[in-house]
C-alpha positions as CSV (number, residue, x, y, z in Angstrom):
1,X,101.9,136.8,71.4
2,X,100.1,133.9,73.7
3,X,99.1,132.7,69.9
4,X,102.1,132.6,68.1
5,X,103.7,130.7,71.3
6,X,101.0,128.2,71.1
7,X,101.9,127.5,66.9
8,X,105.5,127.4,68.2
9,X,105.0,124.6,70.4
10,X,102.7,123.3,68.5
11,X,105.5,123.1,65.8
12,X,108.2,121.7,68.2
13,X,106.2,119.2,70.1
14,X,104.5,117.7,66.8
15,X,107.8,117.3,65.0
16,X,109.4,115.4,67.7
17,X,106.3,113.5,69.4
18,X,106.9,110.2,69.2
19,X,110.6,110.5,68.0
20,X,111.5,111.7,71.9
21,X,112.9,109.6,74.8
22,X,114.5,111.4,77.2
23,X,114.3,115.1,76.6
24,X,112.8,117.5,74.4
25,X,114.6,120.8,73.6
26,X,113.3,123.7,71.9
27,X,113.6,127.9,71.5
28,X,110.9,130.3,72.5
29,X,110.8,133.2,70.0
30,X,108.5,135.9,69.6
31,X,107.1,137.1,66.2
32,X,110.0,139.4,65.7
33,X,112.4,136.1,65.8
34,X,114.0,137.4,69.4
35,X,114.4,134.7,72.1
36,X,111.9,135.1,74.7
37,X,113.2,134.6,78.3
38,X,111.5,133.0,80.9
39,X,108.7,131.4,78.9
40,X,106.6,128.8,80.8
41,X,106.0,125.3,79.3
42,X,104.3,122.9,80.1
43,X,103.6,119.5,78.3
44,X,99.7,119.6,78.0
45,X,99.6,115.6,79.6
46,X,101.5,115.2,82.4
47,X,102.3,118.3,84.5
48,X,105.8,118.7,83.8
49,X,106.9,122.1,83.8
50,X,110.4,124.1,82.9
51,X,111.6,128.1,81.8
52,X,112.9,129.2,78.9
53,X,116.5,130.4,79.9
54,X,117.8,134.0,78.4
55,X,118.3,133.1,74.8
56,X,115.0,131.2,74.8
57,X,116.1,127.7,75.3
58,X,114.2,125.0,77.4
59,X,114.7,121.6,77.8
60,X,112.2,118.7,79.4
61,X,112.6,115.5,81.1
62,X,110.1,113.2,79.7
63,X,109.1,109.0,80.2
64,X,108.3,107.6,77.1
């Protein structure tokens, strides 16, 4: 599970790196495609920190 959400963000965070100002969104799901609630994230650089809500959303702030 812990590996699968690693490739996920791997997946979000590389498609949008760069691209972002502002926010990034994304979806938590496990390998079963359900949304994972209450996920922790955390951008590796920078120490900011959100949840994944109950259908697997997050959203963070970021400077550019």
């Amino acid at each position: 599970m812990y590996k699968l959400f690693n490739i996920l963000l791997l997946c979000v965070f590389g498609s949008i790196y760069g691209k972002a100002q502002g926010q990034i969104r994304g979806k938590i799901l496990s390998s079963d495609q359900n949304p994972v609630a209450g996920a922790s994230i955390k951008l590796k650089h920078g120490g900011v920190r959100t949840v994944s809500d109950s259908r697997g959303d997050f959203v963070i702030s970021v400077t550019v």
